[in-house]
C-alpha positions as CSV (number, residue, x, y, z in Angstrom):
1,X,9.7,-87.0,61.6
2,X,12.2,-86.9,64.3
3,X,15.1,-85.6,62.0
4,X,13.3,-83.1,60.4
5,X,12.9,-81.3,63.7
6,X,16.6,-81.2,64.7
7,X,17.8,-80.1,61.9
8,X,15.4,-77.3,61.6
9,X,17.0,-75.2,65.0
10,X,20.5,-76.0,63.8
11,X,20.2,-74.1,60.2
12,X,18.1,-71.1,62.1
13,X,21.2,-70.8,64.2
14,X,23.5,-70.6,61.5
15,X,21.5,-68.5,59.5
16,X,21.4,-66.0,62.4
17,X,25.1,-66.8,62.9
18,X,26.2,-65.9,59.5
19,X,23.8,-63.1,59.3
20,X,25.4,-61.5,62.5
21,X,28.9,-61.7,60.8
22,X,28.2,-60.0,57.5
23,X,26.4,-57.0,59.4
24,X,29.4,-56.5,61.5
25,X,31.3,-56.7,58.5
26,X,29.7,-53.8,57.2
27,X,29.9,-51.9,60.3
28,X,33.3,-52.1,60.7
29,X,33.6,-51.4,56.9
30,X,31.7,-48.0,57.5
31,X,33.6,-47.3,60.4
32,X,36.8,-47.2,59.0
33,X,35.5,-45.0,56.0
34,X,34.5,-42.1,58.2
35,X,37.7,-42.7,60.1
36,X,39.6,-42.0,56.6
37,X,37.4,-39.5,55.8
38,X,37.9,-37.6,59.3
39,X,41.3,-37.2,58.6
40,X,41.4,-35.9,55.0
41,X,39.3,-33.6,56.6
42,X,41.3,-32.4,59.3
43,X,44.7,-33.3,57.9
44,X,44.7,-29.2,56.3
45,X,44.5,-28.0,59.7
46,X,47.0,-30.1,61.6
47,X,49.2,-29.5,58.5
48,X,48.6,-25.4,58.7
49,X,48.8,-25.8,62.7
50,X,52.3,-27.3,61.8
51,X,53.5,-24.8,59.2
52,X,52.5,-21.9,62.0
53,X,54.3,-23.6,64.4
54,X,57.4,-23.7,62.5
55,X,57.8,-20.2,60.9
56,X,56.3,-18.0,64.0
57,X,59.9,-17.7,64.7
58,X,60.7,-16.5,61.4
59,X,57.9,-14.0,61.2
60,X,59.2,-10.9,62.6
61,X,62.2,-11.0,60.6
62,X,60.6,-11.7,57.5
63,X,58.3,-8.4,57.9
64,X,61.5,-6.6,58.7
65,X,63.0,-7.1,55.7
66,X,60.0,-7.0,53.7
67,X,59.4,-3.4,55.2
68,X,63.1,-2.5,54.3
69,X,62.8,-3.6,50.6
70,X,59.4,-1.5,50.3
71,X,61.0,1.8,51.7
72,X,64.2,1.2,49.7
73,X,61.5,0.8,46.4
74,X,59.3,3.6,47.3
75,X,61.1,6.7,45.1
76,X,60.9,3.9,41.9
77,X,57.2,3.3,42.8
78,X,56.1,7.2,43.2
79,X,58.2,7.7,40.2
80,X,56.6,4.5,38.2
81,X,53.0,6.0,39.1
82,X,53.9,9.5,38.0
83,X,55.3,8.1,34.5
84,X,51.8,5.7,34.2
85,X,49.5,9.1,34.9
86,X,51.5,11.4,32.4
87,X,50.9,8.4,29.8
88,X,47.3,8.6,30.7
89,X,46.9,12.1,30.7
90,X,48.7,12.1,27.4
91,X,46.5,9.0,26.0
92,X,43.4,11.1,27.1
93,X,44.5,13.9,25.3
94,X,45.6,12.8,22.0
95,X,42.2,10.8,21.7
96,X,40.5,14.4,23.0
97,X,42.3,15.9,19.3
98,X,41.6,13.1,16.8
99,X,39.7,15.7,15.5
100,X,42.5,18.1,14.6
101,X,44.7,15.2,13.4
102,X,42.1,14.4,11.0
103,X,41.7,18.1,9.5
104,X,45.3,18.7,9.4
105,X,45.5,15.1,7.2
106,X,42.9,16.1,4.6
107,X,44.6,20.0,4.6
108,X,48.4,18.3,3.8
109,X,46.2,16.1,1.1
110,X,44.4,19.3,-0.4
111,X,47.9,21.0,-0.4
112,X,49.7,17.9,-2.2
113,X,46.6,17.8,-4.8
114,X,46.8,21.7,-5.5
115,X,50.2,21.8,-5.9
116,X,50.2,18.9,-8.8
117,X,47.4,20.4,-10.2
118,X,49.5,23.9,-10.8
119,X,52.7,22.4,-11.5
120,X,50.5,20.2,-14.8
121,X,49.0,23.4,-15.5
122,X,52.2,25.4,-15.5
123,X,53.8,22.7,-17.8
124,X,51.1,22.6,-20.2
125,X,51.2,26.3,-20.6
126,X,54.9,26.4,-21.1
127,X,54.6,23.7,-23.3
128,X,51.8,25.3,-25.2
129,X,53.4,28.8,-25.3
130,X,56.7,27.5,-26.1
131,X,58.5,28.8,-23.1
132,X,61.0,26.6,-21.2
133,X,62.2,28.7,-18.1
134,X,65.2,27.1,-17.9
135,X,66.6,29.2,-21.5
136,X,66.7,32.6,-20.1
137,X,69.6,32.5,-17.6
138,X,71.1,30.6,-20.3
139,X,71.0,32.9,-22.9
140,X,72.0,35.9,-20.6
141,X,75.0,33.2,-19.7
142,X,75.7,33.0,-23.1
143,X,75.3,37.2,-24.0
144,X,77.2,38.1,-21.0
145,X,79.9,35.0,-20.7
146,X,84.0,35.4,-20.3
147,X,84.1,35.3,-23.8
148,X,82.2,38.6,-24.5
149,X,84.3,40.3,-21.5
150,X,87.7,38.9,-23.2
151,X,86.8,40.3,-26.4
152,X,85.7,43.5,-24.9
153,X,89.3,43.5,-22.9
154,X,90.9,42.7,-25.8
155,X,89.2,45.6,-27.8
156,X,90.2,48.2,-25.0
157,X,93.9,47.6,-25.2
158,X,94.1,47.7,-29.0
159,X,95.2,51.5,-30.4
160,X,92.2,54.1,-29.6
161,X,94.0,55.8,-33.1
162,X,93.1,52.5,-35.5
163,X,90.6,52.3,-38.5
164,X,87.3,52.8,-38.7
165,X,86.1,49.1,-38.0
166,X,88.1,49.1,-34.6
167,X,86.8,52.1,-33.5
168,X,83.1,51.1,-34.0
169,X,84.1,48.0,-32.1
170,X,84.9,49.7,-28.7
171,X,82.1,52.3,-29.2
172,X,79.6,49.6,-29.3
173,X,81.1,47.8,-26.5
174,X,81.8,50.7,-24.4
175,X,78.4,51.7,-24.6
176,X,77.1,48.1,-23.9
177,X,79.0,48.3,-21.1
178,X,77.9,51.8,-20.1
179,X,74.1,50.9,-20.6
180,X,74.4,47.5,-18.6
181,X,75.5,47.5,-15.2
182,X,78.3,44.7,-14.2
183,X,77.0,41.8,-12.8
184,X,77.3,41.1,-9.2
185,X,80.2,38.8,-7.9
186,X,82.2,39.0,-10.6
187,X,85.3,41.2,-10.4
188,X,86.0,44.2,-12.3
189,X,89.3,44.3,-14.6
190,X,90.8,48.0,-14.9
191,X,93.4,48.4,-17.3
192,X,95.7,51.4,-18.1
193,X,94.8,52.4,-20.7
194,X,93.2,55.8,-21.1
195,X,89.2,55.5,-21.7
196,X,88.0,58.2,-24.8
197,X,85.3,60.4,-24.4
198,X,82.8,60.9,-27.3
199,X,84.6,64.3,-28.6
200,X,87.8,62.8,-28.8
201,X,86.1,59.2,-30.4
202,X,84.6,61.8,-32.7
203,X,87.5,64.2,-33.3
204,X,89.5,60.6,-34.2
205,X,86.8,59.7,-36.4
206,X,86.3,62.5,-38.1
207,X,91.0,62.4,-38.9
208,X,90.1,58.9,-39.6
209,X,87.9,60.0,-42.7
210,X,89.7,62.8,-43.6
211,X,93.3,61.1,-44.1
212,X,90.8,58.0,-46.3
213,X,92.1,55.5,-43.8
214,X,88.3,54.2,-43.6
215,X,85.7,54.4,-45.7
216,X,82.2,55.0,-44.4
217,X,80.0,52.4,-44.3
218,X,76.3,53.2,-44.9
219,X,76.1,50.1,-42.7
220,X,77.2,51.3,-39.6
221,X,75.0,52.8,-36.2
222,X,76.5,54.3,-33.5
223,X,75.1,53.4,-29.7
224,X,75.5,54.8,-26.3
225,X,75.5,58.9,-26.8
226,X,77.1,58.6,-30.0
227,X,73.6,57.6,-31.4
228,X,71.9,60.8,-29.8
229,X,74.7,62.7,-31.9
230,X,74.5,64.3,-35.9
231,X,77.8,63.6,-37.6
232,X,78.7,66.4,-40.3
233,X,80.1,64.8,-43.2
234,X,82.9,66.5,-45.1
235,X,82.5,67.0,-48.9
236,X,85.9,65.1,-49.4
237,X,84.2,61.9,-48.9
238,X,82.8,61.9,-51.5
């Protein structure tokens, strides 16, 4: 009975012993957290306090120059705003004409489709008629060529006193070249030779069949004024 009670206040004492600890444990344990958390809090503003502190003497030269650089920059700024509203305005007013840029689109498109449409038609027509446009110039190329003016040269300095034949030959091509006016560009040979007029082509036609150097030809036609004219025919030739 007796050591049952002394025990008793010697573990209520260390209970209350080792109770006293752990809360004082935890005390200090909280104590140091909202120390740490104090200055996390406040370590921005002693840093930025700092910082201040440092550059104040650098501030006055730093807006200097950063005034400096600005009015250096200024013309390229006005001139970069001026360049950004004419793009704007010009933005603004090409979507302002979509409009016109669509009717001037389908009007090249109608003009492309008509155009096709008249060239088939034209080819079927030519090709129906029989017509190629191309074989005009060709054949006046062909009528009126070097060749035909050689031969025509050649005809004008023979003898104006030769046979019949000869005689029809220069009549027919001076006349062609009476009725048909030279083309244009090309140059214009004169030779030396004396040019006859119808009465003396007619008085040396008329010798011509009265010395027999030519018989007449049924055959023949005459062109230019000579055409126009009435040959008398002698009874000697027949």
């Amino acid at each position: 009975m007796s050591s049952v009670d002394w025990q008793t206040p010697l573990s209520s004492t260390l209970g209350l012993v080792l109770t006293s600890i752990g809360y004082s444990l935890t005390a200090l344990y909280w104590a140091v957290v909202w120390l740490a958390l104090q200055v996390v809090a406040k370590a921005p503003a002693y840093l930025y306090k700092t910082v201040s502190i440092v550059a104040t003497p650098l501030t006055y030269p730093l807006y200097y120059i950063w005034r400096a650089v600005a009015f250096i920059l200024s013309p390229v700024w006005a001139l970069g705003r001026m360049v950004s509203g004419m793009g704007s305005w010009v933005v603004g007013v090409i979507v302002k004409f979509k409009y016109l840029y669509i009717y001037f689109s389908v009007a090249a498109l109608i003009g492309i489709f008509s155009a096709c449409m008249l060239y088939g038609t034209s080819s079927i027509v030519f090709s129906l008629l029989g017509i190629s446009p191309s074989s005009h110039p060709a054949r006046r190329q062909t009528q009126g060529g070097p060749q035909s003016s050689n031969s025509r040269y050649e005809l004008q300095e023979q003898s104006p006193w030769g046979d019949g034949d000869e005689q029809d030959r220069t009549s027919s091509s001076s006349s062609d070249s009476d009725d048909f006016p030279p083309r244009l560009g090309q140059p214009q040979r004169r030779s030396n030779k004396p040019v006859l007029t119808n009465r003396e082509f007619e008085q040396a036609y008329r010798q011509a069949k009265s010395t027999r150097l030519s018989p007449i030809k049924p055959s023949r036609r005459f062109r230019g004024l000579l055409a126009q004219t009435i040959h008398e025919e002698s009874s000697e030739s027949g």
